[in-house]
Structures are given as C-alpha cells and as structure tokens.
N, C-alpha and C positions, 0 to 999 in steps of 0.2 A: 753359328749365326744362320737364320734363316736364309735362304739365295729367296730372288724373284725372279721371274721371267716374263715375257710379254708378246703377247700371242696377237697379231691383226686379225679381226673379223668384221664381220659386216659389209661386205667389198659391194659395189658401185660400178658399172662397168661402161665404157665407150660416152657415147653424150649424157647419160646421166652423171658419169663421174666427173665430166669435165664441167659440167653447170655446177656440182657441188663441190668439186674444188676452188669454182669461182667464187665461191657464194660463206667458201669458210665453213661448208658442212661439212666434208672429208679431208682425207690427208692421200697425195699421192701414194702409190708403191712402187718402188725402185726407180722414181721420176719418171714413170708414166703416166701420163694426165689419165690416160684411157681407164686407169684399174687404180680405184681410190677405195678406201675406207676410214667408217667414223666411230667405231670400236675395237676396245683392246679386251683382251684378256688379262690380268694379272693372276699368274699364276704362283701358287708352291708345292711342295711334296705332299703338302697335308689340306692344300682350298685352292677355290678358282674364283677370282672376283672377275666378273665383264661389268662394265662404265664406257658410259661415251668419251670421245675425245676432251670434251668441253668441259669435264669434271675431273680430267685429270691435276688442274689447278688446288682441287681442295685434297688431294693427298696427303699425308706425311710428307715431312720435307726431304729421308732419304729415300722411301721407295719414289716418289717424283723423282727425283733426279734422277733413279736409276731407270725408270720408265719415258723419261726424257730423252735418254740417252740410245737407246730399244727402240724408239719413236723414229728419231734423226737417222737410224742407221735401215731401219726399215724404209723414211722415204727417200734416200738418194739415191743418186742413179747409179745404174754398176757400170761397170767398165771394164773391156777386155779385148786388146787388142785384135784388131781385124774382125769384129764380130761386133753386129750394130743390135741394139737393143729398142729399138723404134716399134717395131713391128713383133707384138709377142703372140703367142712364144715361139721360140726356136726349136726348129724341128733338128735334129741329130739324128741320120742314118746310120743306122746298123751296117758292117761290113765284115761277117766272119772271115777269114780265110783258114776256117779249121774244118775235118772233116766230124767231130764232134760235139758242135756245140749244141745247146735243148732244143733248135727251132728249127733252125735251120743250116746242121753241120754237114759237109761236104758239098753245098749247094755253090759255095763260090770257091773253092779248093784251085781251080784253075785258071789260069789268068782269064781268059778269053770269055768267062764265064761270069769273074769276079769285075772285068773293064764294064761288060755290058750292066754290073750291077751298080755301079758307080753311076754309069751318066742316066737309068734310070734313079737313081736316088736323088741327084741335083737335077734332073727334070720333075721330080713329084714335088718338089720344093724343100728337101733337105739344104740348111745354111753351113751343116757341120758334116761330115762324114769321118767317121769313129773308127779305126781298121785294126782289127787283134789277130792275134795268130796263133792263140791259147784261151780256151775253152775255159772260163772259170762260173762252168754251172755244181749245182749241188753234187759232191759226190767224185766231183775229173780231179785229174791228178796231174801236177806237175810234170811239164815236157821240158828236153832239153832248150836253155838256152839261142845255143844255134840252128836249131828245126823250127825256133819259133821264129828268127830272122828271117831263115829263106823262107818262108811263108807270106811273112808281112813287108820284105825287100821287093819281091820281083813286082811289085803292083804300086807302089809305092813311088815309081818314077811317074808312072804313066797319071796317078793321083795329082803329084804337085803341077806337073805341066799344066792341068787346069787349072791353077792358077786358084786353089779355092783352100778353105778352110780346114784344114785336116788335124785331126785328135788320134792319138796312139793311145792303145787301149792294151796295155803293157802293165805287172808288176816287176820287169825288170829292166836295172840299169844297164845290162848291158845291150839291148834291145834299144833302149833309150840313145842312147851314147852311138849306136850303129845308124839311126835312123835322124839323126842330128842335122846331117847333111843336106837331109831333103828340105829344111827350114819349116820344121814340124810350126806347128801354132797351141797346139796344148796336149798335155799328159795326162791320163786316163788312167792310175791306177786304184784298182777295185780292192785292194790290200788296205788302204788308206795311208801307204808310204809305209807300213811296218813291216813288208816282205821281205825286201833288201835294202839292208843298209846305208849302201852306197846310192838310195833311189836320193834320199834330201840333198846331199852335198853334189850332187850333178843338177836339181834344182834350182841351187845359189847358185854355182857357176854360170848355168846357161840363162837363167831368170825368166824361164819358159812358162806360161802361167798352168793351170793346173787343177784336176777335179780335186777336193778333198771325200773320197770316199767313204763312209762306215760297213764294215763288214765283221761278224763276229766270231773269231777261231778263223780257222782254214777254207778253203774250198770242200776239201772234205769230209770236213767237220762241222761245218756252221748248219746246217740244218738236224744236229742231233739234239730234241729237243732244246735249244735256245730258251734264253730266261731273262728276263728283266725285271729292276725292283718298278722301274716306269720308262716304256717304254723311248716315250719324247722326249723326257729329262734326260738319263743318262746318255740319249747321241750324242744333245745339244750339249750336255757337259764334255762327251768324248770331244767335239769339235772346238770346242772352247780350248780345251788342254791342248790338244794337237795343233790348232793354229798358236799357244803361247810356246809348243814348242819346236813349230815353225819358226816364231820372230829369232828363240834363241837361237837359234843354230843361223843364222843370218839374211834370210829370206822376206827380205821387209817391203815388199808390192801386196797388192790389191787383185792382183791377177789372176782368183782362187777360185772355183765354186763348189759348192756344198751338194755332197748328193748320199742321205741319208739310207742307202739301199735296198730298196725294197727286193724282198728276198733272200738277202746273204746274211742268215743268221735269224730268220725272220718266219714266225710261221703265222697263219692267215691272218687272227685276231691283230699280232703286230702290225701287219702292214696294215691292216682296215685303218688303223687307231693313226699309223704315220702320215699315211693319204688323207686324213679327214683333217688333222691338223697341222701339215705343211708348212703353212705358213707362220710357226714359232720360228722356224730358222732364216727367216727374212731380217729378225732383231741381229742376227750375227753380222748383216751390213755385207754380206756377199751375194752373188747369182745362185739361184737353187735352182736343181737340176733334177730328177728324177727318172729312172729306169722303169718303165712298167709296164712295157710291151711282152704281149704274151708271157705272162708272170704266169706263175701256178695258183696265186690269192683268184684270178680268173675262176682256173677250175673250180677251184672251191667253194666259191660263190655262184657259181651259173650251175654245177652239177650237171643234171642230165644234159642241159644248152650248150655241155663246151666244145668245143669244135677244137681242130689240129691247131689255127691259124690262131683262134681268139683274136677275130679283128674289133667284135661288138664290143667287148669288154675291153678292151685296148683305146680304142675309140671312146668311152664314158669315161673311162678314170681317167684320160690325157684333161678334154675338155674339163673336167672337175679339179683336176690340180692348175689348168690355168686358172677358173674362176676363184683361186687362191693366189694366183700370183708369180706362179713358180712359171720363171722365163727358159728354161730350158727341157725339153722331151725328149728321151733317147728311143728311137722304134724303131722295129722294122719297117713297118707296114705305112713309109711315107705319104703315099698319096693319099691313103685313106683315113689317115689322121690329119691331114691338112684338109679333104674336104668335110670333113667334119668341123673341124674348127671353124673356119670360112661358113658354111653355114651356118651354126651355129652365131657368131657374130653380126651376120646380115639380119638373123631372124629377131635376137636381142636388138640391133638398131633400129628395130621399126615397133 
C-alpha cells in the first residue's frame, strides 16, 4: 500500500504570520504564532503534490485523514521539560571535553579551560549546553567507557551548579547511569539508541527526555560511501519505527526530539536534500533539532571560501533551517549564530 507523507512549506514569519493566523490564511508551527504556513506537500516514493491549506478538504477521504493527522501534529506545541519554546530557536552549545574531535579537539580538555567555555556559551545566548567526552566525528574510534567519564565528571559539577540546562552527549549507558546524579535534563545520543543495549531500559527507568538521533553504520564507517533509496523517506521511516519501538519497550512521553543527522552517514548532496526539506519531520509531532555547525557539506559547497571555523556557512544554513521551523541548533560558534539570527529577525520585521 502506498504510505503518504506531509511536508510544511510556504512558511510566514514574525507579524506577517501572526496577521495570517488571524485571518485563517496559515497554520501555526509548533504553536508558534511567529512561524506559520499555508502549504503542504503530499508526498510519496514515486509524486509530490503541493495544495494550499484550504484545498486539503477536497482530498480523498483517507489521504485527508491521514494529512489531517500530519497537520495537527505539525501545529502543536512541543514540550520539554525546563526548556521554553517561546523564543526560537534554541541555540545548543557545543562543549567537547575530548582532545579529538573535527573542530575543536583538545580546546576544552581541561577544566579551567572547559569552565571558561561554559559561561562564555551561556553569555553568547546558548539555552542548552551539550557536554561529550567522545569524539563521534567520521572515522574516531571507540574509547573506553571510564576515560569518557573522567572527561565528562570533572566539569560536570561545576555545569549544574549553574543551575542551567544540560544535555549529555553520550552513546553510552554507563556514562548515562554515572552522570544521573548531577540531575541531567536530556540525552544526546548520536547512535540513535542502537549502540548499547542497555541505552533504552535506563531511558524508561529514569524518563529522561532525549534526542532521537539518525546515524548510518558506525562512527567509523558511516561516511564509506552511504546510500539511500530516498533520502528523507527512509529517516522519516527509520524514526517512525524507532519511536514504535520506543513505545514498545515502555517509554510512552513526549519528551523526544528528532535530529535527522546531518553528516553521520551522509555525503554533501544528502545533507543539501535534508536541510532544504526539514520540515517533513515536524508531521512526526516532535521538536527538530539539527547539527550543522561547521559540517564538512560547508566545505563542499564554499570550496575555495572555506575557512578552519566555517562561521559564514554555519551562519546561513542555521537561519535557513529556522526559516523551516526547526526549534532547536546544535553550534559551536554561539554568539555568531544568535547575532545572526537576531538580525536577521529585526530586518524581516520591518
């Protein structure tokens, strides 16, 4: 049987979307009055219909319903404890504590180094701070267990005393389970839950909420040529199955977000294709999140223009995945993708 899916476009942003909200022309996104749209895509393997809102009444009676349903789930609001969805999108600070990772390994390696890079990331306007202690760029290789604790432990007290938002960016449970104490607020793993076993059933216990990742093969494998029959079909199916075999194992919150990977498994033409249509995985009814601070799709697109940092290109493709909707950014380069945004925003309101 044929699937359908339902793609939001046409998006509407700040006082224009709020007049057309009012007015019955658009549909919120995520219960943001700010970021509205008043077309959908219906998609399948083999066509792409775009239709306004207003015509999705003369449908067939099951794709409507099932476009109905994609509708309802794309406008509601998301929710996730301690973390307010008012003001998008949210910026997520980068915080290695590895001496290896692509951008910037060994930079915060030592406490004194890794504090000072904290309360710059919550002064540039980071709401989240993300802290790993294992390298999972193209290529690195699994470290032990306990090396990746003492890495991510010693920084990790001095983190929650501020009293702020913190995401552990771990494939493992025992990592997990160690760092419990400090009253984490969400789990970051880039495996998408299939590295270890024991990652789900410490999920149900503690009912921590949690990124759902896509990544394909290994760390050190995912970039050996990668293939797809389509690329945005088969995530949105991988997350489809993986949240059904989330509920089975008994993890039945809301407390999820979807982050389609850019990069891990992924080579340039993929990512272009993921970033340009994002917003399919809004029908999934969860927060979407995206990694795309100093990617390698950068180089490959700017060529001779790419610099070490890639702030420019960090910088366009953040604001272009909000103008899609996606409330959550993972960067390094905080301050410079919030005054980008922020201008950005003031220029579109006038």
């Amino acid at each position: 049987m044929q699937k359908y899916y339902t793609r939001a476009c046409n998006f509407y942003y700040n006082q224009t979307s709020i007049e057309n909200i009012k007015k019955k022309i658009s549909l919120p996104l995520g219960g943001n009055k700010s970021c509205s749209f008043d077309t959908i895509e219906i998609i399948t393997r083999n066509n792409i219909k775009k239709i306004n809102i207003k015509k999705i009444k003369y449908l067939p009676p099951k794709i409507k319903k099932k476009v109905l349903t994609d509708i309802n789930n794309i406008s509601k609001a998301k929710k996730i404890p301690n973390l307010k969805f008012n003001n998008l999108p949210i910026l997520m600070g980068v915080l290695n504590i590895t001496p290896d990772s692509f951008s910037d390994g060994g930079k915060f390696i030592k406490k004194v180094s890794a504090i000072k890079q904290i309360n710059k990331l919550i002064y540039d306007g980071a709401k989240i701070i993300d802290i790993g202690g294992e390298s999972t760029r193209p290529g690195s290789k699994e470290i032990l267990q306990t090396e990746e604790w003492l890495r991510v432990n010693k920084i990790m007290g001095y983190l929650k005393s501020k009293k702020f938002f913190v995401s552990l960016d771990t494939r493992k449970s025992f990592v997990m389970k160690k760092a419990l104490k400090y009253k984490l607020d969400l789990i970051n793993d880039v495996s998408g839950l299939s590295h270890d076993k024991e990652t789900m059933n410490f999920l149900k216990i503690s009912q921590l909420p949690f990124v759902l990742h896509h990544m394909k093969g290994t760390t050190e494998t995912m970039q050996k040529n990668p293939s797809y029959r389509n690329i945005l079909l088969d995530i949105y199916d991988f997350f489809e199955d993986k949240l059904k075999i989330i509920r089975d194992k008994g993890i039945k919150h809301n407390h999820i977000i979807l982050d389609p990977g850019i990069g891990f498994g992924k080579n340039m033409k993929h990512n272009i294709t993921l970033i340009n249509n994002v917003s399919i995985f809004h029908s999934l009814g969860l927060p979407v999140m995206l990694g795309i601070s100093r990617k390698r799709f950068i180089k490959d697109i700017s060529g001779q223009n790419d610099s070490k940092q890639r702030i420019g290109g960090t910088v366009s493709s953040s604001i272009f995945s909000m103008l899609q909707g996606v409330q959550i950014l993972r960067v390094h380069d905080v301050n410079e993708v919030n005054q980008g945004v922020k201008v950005f925003k003031k220029l579109s309101c006038n």
